[in-house]
N, C-alpha and C positions, 0 to 999 in steps of 0.2 A: 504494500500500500504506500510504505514511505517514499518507495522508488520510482513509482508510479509517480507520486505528487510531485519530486523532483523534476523526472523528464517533462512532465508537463508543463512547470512553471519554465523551465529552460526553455523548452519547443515556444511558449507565446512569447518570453524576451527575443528569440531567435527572431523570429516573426516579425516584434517591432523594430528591432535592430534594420533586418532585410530591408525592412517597409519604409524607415527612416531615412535608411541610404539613397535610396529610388530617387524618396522626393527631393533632399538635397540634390542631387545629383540633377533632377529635371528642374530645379529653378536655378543651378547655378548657371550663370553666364559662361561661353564660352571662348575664350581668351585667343587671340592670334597669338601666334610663335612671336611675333614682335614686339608687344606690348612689353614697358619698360615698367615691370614690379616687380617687387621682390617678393611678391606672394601676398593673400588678400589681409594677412594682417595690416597692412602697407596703408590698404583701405581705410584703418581706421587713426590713423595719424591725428590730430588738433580736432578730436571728435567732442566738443565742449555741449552739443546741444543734440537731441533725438525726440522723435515725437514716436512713445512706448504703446502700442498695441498689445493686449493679450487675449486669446482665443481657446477657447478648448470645447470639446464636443459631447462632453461624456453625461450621460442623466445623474449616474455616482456622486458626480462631483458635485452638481447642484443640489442633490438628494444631501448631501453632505455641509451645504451650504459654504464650499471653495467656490465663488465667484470669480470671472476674471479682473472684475473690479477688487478682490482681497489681491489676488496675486499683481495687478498692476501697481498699487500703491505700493507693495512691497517692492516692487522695482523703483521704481520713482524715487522712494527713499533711500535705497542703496544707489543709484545713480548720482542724487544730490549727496549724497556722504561722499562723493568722490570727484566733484566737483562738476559731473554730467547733469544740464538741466533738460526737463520736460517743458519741450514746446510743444504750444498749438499752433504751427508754421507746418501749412501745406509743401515747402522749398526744405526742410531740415529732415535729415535723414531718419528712416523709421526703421525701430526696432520691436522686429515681431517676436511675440514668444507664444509659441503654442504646444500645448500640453495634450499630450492622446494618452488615453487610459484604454488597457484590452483587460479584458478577464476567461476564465476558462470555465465551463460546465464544471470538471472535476477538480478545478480548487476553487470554488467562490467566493474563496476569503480573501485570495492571494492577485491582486494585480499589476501588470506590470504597465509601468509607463514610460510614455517617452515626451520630451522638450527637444524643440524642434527651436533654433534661435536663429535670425537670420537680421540680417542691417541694410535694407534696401537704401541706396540713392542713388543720385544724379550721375551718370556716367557715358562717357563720349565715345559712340561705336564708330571707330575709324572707317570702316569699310561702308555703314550709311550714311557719313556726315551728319549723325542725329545722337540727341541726348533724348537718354531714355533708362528710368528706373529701374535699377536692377539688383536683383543682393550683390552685396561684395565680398556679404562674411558671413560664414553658417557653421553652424554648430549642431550639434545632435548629441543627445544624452538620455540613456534610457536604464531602467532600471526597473525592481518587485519591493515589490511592497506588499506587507500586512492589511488587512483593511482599517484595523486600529488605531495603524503609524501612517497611513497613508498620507493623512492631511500635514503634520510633523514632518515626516519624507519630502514629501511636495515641497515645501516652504523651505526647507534646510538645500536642498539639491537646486531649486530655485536662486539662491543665493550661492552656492557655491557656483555658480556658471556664471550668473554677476558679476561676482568676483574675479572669473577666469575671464569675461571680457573688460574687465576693468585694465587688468594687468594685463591686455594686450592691446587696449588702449595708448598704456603708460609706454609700455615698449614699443611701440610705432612711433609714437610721439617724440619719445627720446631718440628715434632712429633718424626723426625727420630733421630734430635739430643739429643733428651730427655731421648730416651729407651737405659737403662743399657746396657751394651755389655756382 
């Protein structure tokens, strides 16, 4: 039975993992051999201002009373701790965060999720002479959860991805001011 509930709960992270990769994969932009970056952290250099979206799908979670309105102000406040403000500017880049929750018939306690993070802006495609919104930076994080700790989970792993684009932030930033002009 316990091996059972193991494979199971493996097989649905596998599954969001798989599923996570796809969609990164189909909203990221696709870069010419020429484009002068050093890779999409690059993108997020002197990123002082974002306008934070968050989305999630799941009945659980509103059953549970995690809104995306709880999880965005928890962004918002870790962003403003770091010196990143929350604009209402249609022109300032938006960072989406969105949350998928699966569950499985044979554990129905145990859910895995996934955070799906992504930094859409402005950006110049050579080849059409045209600016057009795009992610620059994407991130995916998934993980099981208890149903107990789920809300706890969420919140903690929430902030730690914060965290991780903060300090990829700070090192763009420092990068930017480093390279000769």
């Amino acid at each position: 039975m316990m091996k059972t509930t193991r494979i199971t709960m493996v097989a649905t992270l596998a599954g969001l993992v798989v599923a996570s990769i796809a969609w990164v994969c189909a909203a990221a932009p696709i870069m010419p051999r020429t484009a002068k970056i050093t890779g999409e952290v690059r993108s997020l250099a002197n990123l002082d201002k974002v306008r934070v979206k968050v989305m999630h799908s799941a009945n659980l979670l509103r059953r549970l009373k995690y809104s995306p309105d709880r999880a965005r102000k928890q962004a918002v406040e870790t962003l403003a701790k770091a010196g990143i403000e929350d604009v209402d500017d249609d022109d300032a880049p938006q960072l989406n965060i969105i949350i998928l929750i699966e569950s499985h018939p044979k554990c129905p306690d145990v859910y895995g999720y996934t955070f799906h993070v992504t930094l859409e802006q402005k950006a110049r495609i050579e080849r059409l002479q045209e600016i057009h919104v795009v992610p620059t930076y994407a991130f995916v994080h998934g993980d099981l959860a208890h149903q107990d700790e789920l809300l706890d989970d969420l919140d903690k792993t929430q902030k730690k991805i914060l965290d991780r684009i903060i300090s990829r932030i700070r090192l763009a930033t420092r990068a930017d001011h480093d390279v000769p002009s």
